[in-house]
FIDO-858507 format. One record per residue (C-alpha): residue in three letters; residue number from 1; y, x, z. Coordinates in Angstrom, 2 decimals, decimal comma. Layout:
REM FIDO-858507
VONU residuo num      py      px      pz
VONU     Ala NUM       Y       X       Z
...
END
This chain:
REM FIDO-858507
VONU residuo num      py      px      pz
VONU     Unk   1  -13,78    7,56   33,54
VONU     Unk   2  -13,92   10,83   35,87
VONU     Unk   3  -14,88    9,33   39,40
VONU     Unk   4  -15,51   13,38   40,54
VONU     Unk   5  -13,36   14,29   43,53
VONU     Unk   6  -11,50   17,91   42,76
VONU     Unk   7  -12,29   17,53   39,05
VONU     Unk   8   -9,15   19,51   38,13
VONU     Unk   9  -10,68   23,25   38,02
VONU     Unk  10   -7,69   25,88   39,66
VONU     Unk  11   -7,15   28,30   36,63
VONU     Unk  12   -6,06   31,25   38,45
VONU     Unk  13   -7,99   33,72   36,45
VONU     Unk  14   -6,84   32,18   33,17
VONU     Unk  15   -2,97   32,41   34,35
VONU     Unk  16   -3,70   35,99   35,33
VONU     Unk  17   -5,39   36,67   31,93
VONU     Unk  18   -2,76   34,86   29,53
VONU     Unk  19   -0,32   36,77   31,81
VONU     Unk  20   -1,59   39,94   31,06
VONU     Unk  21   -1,74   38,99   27,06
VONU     Unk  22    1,90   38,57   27,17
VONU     Unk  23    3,42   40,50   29,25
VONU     Unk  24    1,08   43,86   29,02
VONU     Unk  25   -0,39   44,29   32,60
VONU     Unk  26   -2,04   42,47   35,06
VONU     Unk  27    0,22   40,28   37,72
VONU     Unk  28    1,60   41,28   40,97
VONU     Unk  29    0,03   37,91   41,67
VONU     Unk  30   -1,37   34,39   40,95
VONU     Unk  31    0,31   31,40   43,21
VONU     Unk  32   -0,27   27,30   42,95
VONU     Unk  33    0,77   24,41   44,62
VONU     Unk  34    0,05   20,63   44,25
VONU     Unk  35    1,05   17,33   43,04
VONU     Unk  36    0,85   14,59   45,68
VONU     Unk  37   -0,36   11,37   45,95
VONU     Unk  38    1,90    8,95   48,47
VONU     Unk  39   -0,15    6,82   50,52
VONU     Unk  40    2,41    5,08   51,75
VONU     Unk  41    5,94    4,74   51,87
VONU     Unk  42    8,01    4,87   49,03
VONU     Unk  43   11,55    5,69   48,76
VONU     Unk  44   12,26    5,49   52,76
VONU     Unk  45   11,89    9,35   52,56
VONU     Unk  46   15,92    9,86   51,21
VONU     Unk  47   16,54    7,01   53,59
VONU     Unk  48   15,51    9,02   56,65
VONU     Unk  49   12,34    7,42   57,04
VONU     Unk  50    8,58    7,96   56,88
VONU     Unk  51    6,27    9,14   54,45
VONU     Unk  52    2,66    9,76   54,50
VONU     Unk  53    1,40   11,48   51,32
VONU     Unk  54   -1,69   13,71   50,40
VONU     Unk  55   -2,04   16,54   48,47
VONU     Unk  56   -3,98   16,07   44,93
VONU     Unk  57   -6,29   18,72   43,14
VONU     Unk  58   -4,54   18,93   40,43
VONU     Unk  59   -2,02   21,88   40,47
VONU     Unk  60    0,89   24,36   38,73
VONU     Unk  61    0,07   27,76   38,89
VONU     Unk  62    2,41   30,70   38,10
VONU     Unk  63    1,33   34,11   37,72
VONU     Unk  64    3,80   36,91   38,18
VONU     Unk  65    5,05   40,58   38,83
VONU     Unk  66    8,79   41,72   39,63
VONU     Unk  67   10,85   43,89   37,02
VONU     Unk  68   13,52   46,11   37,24
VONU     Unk  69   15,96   43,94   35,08
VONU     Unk  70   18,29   40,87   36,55
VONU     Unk  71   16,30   38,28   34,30
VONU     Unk  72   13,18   36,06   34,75
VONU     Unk  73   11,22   35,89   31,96
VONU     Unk  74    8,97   32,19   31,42
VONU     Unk  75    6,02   31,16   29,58
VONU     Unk  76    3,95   28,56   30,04
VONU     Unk  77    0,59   26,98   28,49
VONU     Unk  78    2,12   24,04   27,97
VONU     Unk  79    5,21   24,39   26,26
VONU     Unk  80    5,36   27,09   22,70
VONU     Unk  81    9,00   28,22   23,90
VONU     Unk  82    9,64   30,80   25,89
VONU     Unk  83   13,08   31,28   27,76
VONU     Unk  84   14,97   34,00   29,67
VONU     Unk  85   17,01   33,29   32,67
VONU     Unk  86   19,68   35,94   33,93
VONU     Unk  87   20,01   35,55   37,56
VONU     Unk  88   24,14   36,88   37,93
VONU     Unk  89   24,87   33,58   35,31
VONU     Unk  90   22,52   30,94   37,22
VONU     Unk  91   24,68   27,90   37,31
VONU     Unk  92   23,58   23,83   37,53
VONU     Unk  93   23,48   23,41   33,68
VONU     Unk  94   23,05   26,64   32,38
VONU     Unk  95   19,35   26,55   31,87
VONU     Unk  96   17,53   22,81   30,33
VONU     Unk  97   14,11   21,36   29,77
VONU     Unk  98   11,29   22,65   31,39
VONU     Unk  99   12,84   26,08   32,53
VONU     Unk 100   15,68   24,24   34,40
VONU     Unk 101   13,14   23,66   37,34
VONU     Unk 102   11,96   27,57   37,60
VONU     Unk 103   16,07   28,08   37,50
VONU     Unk 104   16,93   25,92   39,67
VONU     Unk 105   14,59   27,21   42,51
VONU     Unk 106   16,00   30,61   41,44
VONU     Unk 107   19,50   29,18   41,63
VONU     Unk 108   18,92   27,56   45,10
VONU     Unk 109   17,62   30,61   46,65
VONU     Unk 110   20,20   32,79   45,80
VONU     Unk 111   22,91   30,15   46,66
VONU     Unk 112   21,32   30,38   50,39
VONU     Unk 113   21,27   34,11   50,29
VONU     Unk 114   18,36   35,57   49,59
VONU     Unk 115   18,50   38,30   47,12
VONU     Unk 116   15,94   38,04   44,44
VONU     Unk 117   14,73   40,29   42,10
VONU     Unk 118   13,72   40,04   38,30
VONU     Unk 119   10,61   39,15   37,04
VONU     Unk 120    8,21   37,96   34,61
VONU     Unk 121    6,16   34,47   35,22
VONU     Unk 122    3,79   32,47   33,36
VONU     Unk 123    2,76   28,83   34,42
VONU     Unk 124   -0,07   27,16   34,15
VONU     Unk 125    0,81   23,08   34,78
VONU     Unk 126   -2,15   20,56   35,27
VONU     Unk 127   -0,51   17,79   37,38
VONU     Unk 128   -0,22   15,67   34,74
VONU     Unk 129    3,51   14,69   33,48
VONU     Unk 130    5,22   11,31   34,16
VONU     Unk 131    2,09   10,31   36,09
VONU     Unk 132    4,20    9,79   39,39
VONU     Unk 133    2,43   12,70   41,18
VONU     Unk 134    5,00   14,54   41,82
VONU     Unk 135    4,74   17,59   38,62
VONU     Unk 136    8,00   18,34   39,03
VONU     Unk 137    8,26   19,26   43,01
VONU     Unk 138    4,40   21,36   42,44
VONU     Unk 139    6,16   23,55   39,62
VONU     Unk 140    9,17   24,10   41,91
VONU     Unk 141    6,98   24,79   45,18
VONU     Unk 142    4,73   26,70   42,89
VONU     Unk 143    7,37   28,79   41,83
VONU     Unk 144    9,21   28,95   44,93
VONU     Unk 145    6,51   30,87   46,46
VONU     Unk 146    5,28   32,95   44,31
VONU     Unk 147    9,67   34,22   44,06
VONU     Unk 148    9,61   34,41   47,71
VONU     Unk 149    6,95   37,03   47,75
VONU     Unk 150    7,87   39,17   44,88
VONU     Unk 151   11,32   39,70   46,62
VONU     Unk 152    9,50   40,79   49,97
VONU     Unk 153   12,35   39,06   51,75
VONU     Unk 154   12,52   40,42   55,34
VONU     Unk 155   14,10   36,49   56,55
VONU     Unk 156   11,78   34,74   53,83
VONU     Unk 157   11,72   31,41   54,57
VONU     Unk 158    8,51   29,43   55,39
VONU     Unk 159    7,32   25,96   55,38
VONU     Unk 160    9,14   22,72   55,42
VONU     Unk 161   12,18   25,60   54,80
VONU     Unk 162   10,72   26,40   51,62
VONU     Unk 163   10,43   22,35   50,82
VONU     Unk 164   13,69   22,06   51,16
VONU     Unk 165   14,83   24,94   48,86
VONU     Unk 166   12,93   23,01   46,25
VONU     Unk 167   14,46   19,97   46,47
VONU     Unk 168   17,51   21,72   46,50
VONU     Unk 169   16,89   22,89   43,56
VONU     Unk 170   15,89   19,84   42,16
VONU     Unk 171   18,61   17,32   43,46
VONU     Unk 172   21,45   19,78   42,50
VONU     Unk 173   20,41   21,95   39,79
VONU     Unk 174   18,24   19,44   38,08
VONU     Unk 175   20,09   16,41   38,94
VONU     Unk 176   17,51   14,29   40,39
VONU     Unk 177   18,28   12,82   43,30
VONU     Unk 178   14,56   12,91   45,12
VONU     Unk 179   14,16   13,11   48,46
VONU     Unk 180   12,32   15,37   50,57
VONU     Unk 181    8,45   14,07   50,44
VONU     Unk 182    7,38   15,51   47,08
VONU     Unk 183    8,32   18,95   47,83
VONU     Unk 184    6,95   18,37   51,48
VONU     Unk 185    3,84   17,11   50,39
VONU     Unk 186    3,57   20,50   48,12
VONU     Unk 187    3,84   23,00   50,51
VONU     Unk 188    2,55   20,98   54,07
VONU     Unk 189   -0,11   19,47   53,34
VONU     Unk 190   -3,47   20,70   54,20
VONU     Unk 191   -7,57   19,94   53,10
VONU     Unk 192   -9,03   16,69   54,22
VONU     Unk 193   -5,63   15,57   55,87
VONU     Unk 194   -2,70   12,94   55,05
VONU     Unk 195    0,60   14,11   56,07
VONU     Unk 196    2,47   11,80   58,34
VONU     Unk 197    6,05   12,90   57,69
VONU     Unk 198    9,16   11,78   59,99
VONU     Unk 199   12,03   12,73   57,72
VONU     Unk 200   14,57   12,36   59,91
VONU     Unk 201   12,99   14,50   62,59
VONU     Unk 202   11,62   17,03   60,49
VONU     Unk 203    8,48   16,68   62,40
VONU     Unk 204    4,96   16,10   60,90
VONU     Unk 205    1,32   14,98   61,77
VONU     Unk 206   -1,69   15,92   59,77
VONU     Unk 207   -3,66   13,28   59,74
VONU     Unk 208   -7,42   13,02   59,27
VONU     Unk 209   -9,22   11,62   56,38
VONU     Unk 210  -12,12   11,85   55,73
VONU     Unk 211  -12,93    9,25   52,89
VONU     Unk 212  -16,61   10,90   52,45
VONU     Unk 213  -17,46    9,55   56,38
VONU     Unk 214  -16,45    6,55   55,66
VONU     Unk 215  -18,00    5,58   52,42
VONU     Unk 216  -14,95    5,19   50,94
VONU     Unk 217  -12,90    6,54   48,07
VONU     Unk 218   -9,29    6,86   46,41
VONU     Unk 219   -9,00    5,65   43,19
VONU     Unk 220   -5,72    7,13   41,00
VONU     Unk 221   -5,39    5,18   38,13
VONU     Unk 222   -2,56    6,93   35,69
VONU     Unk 223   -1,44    4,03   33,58
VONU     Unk 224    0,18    6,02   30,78
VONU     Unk 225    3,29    4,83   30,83
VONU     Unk 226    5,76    7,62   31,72
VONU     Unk 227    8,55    7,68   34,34
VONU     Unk 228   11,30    9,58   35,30
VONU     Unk 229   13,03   10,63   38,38
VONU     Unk 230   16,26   11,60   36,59
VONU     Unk 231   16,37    7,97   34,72
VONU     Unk 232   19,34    5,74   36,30
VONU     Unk 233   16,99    3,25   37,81
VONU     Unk 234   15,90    5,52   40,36
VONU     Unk 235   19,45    6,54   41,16
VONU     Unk 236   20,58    3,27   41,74
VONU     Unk 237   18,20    2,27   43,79
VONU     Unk 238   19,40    5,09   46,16
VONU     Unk 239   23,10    3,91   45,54
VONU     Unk 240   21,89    0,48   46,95
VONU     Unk 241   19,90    1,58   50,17
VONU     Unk 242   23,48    4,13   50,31
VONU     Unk 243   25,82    0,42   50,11
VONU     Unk 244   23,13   -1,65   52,62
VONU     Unk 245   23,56    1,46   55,28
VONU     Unk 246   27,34    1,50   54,92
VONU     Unk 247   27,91   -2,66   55,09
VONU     Unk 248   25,66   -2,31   58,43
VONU     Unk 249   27,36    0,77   59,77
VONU     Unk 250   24,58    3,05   60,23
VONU     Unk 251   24,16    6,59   58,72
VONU     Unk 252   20,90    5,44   57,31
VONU     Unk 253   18,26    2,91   56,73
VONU     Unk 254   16,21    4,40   59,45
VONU     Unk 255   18,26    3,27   62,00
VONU     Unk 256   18,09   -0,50   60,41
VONU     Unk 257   16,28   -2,98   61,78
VONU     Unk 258   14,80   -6,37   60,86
VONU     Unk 259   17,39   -8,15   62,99
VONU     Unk 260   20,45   -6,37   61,05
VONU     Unk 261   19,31   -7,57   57,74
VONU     Unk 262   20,68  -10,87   58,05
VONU     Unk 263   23,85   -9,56   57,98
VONU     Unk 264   23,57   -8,64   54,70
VONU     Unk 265   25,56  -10,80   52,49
VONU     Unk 266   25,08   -9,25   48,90
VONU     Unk 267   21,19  -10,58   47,97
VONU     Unk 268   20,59   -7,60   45,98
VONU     Unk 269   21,07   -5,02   48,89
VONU     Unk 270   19,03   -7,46   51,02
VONU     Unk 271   15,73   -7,51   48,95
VONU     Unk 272   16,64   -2,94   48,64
VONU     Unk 273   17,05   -3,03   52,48
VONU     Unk 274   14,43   -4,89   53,44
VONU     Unk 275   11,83   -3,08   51,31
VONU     Unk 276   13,27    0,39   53,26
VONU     Unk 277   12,77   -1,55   57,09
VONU     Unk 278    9,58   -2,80   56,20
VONU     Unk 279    7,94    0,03   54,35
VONU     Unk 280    8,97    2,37   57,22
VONU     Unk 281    7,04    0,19   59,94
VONU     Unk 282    4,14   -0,43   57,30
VONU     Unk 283    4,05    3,68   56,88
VONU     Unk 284    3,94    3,53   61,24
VONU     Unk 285    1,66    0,99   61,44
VONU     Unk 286   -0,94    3,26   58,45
VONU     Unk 287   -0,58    5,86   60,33
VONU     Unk 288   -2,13    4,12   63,96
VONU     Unk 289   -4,65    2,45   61,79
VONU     Unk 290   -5,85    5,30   60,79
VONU     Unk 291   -6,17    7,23   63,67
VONU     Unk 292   -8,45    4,38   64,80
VONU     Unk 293  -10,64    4,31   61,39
VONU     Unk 294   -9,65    1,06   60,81
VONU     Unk 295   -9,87    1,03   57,09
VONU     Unk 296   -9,24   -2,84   56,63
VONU     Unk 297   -6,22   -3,04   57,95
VONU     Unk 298   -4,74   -0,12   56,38
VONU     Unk 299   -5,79   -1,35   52,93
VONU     Unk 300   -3,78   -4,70   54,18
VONU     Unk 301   -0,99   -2,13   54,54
VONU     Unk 302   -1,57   -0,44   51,72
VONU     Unk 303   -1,48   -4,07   49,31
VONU     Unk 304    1,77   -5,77   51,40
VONU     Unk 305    3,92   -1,98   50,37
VONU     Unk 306    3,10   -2,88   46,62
VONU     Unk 307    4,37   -6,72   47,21
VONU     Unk 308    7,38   -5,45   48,66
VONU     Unk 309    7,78   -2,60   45,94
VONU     Unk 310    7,86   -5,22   43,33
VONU     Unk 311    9,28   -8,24   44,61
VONU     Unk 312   12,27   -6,51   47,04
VONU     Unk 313   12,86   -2,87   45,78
VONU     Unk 314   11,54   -4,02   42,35
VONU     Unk 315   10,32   -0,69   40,84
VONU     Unk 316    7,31   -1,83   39,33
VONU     Unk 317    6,04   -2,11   36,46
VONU     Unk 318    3,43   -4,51   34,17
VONU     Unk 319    1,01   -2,26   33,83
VONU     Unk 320    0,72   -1,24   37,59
VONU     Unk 321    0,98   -4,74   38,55
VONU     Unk 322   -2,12   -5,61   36,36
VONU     Unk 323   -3,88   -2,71   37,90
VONU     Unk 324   -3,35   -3,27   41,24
VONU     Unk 325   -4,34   -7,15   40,73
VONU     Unk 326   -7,65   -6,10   39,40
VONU     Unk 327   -8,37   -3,60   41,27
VONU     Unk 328   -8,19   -5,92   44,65
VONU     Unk 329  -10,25   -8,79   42,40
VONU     Unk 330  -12,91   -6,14   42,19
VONU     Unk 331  -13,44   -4,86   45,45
VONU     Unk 332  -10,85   -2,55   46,74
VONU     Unk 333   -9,41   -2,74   49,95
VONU     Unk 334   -6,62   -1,69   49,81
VONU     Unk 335   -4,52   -1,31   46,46
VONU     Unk 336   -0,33   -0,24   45,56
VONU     Unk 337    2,24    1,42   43,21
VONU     Unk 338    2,19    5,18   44,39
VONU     Unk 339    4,90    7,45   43,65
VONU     Unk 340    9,42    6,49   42,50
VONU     Unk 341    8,21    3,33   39,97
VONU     Unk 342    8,98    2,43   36,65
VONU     Unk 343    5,71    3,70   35,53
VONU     Unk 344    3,34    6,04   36,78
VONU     Unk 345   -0,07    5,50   38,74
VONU     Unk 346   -1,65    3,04   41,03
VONU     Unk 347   -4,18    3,74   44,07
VONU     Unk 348   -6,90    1,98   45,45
VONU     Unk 349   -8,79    2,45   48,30
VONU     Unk 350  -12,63    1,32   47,73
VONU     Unk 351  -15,58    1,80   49,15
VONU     Unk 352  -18,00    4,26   47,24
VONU     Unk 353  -20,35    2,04   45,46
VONU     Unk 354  -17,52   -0,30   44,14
VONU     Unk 355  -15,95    2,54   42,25
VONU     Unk 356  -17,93    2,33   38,90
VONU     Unk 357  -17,32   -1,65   39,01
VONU     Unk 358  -13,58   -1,57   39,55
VONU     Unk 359  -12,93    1,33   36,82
VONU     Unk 360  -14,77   -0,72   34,23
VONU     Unk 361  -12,70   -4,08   35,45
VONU     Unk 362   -9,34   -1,74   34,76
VONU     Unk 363  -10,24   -0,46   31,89
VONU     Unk 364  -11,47   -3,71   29,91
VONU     Unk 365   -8,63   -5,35   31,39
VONU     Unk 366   -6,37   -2,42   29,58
VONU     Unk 367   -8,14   -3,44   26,43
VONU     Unk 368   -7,86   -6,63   26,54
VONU     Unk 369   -3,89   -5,70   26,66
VONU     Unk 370   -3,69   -3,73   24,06
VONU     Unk 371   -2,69   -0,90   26,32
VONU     Unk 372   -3,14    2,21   26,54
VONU     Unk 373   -6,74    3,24   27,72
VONU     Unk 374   -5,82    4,55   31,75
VONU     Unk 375   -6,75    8,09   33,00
VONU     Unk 376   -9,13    6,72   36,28
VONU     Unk 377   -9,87    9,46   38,94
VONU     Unk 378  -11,46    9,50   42,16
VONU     Unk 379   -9,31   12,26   44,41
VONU     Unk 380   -9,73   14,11   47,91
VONU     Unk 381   -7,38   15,65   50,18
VONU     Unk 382   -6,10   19,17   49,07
VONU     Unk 383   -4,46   21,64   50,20
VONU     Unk 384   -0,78   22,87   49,81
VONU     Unk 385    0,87   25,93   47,88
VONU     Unk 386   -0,90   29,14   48,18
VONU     Unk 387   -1,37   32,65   47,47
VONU     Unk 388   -4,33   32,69   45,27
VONU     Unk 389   -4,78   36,15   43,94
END
């Protein structure tokens, strides 16, 4: 079990070296950007709603230099194939796999207008697949900014702007219908801080936390079994908040409240909607608690969003059940689901001297199981996409 915070080394000067083996020269440049963990508040962000995630360590770099041609050359360490992607036939479908994400953020630029030019990239990706940190919206950032600069775009776009070219690219070119926290998360967020994200304002808080002043620690336990945003559980899930909105006559489930549920007749879209309603006052109610450093109720918080994600919006799994049970048995104070379901990780909020105790507990009980042995971490605050090199 690795219980060291920032364990995942930043391999800029690998990218830039494996770069230069392929390609024949140095890069133009080395860029990353981060996988998330969510806090709090899962799925209200395509409903409108709030969001509070974190950036991870753990992070996708790309290295890369403009050409003279029309085409972006890929490579990365972790797949053998290499691809080439001609931006005059971009198209949603024309590229699949892995490269689909670098060309849909290449596609989704140029469909807003800015002109791009061709290059040559190599990625690096260490936010670990299927773990429900977000890999896919840190490979889009991380490319999304590094394509920004090469084209030295006199209008480039910035921030949340940039966000939302990812998921762009990723809810039209890729086809998963995610909303706007991942890529948010990836490009906001900032060392030491939580992001308190109001979706449907556009407007966000970074919020301190400092887990080393207060003893405590975050726990991401990876349970190894995959998930997938572009699966049909996740898309009907959406469909369902979509259905609840429309039988109450509001444009979303922000504007919901606990009051309008009971006119909700289908019991399906009641347990969906109340989930959303909840979860959005839970995420408001985090975000006072911890302004006020109070820890305990935040991990109360923290435990009633995974109740709701499995009993109402239903999205979890066995595995993260069982880990979030043991986890509170053993100490933690706080423990839930984190990221779309169906898989993925669970987080725990315990204090420092607890974390040994409760990693053991998870991973016997794993055993026990027969399941596959968990990937354990303890995580800080990070920062978002950069310019590293």
């Amino acid at each position: 079990m690795n219980t060291q915070p920032d364990a995942a080394a930043e391999p800029v000067e690998a990218v830039a070296s494996a770069f230069a083996d392929l390609y024949g020269a140095a890069p133009a440049g080395v860029w990353s950007s981060p996988g998330r963990v969510n806090l709090i508040g899962e799925h209200t962000d395509y409903n409108n709603g709030f969001v509070m995630p974190l950036a991870i360590p753990d992070r996708v770099t790309v290295a890369a230099s403009r050409t003279g041609s029309r085409v972006l050359r890929i490579a990365s360490a972790q797949q053998e194939e290499k691809a080439e992607i001609e931006l005059d036939k971009l198209e949603p479908g024309s590229v699949e796999g892995w490269g689909g994400y670098v060309a849909g953020v290449a596609w989704a630029l140029q469909t807003k207008g800015y002109a791009l030019p061709g290059a040559d990239l190599y990625l690096d990706g260490r936010v670990p697949l299927g773990a429900g940190l977000s890999s896919s919206a840190a490979l889009e950032c991380a490319v999304a900014t590094a394509l920004i600069d090469l084209a030295e775009l006199s209008d480039a776009p910035q921030g949340l702007a940039v966000a939302q070219l990812a998921q762009y690219a990723e809810n039209e070119y890729v086809g998963a219908k995610t909303g706007l926290m991942d890529q948010a998360a990836s490009i906001l967020c900032t060392q030491g801080h939580a992001l308190l994200f109001d979706v449907l304002e556009l407007s966000t808080k970074q919020v301190p936390f400092d887990l080393d002043g207060a003893g405590l620690a975050l726990m991401v336990m990876d349970t190894r079994v995959a998930h997938s945003h572009a699966g049909g559980e996740y898309g009907a899930r959406r469909r369902s908040c979509e259905e609840a909105a429309a039988e109450l006559g509001v444009d979303s489930l922000r504007q919901a409240t606990f009051a309008d549920l009971d006119r909700l007749t289908d019991p399906v879209l009641l347990k969906r909607a109340r989930h959303i309603v909840t979860e959005n006052a839970r995420v408001v109610e985090a975000g006072q608690a911890m302004d006020r450093d109070d820890w305990t109720e935040f991990g109360r918080l923290m435990t009633a969003s995974h109740a709701s994600m499995r009993d109402d919006f239903e999205i979890t799994v066995e595995e993260i059940d069982v880990t979030v049970e043991t986890a509170l048995e053993h100490g933690a104070i706080g423990a839930r689901m984190t990221g779309g379901g169906f898989g993925g990780s669970a987080i725990a909020l315990v204090e420092k001297d607890k974390v040994e105790a409760l990693g053991a507990a998870v991973l016997a009980t794993f055993a026990e199981r027969g399941w596959k042995e968990p990937v354990i971490r303890t995580m800080l605050p990070s920062r978002g996409a950069s310019r590293d090199r």
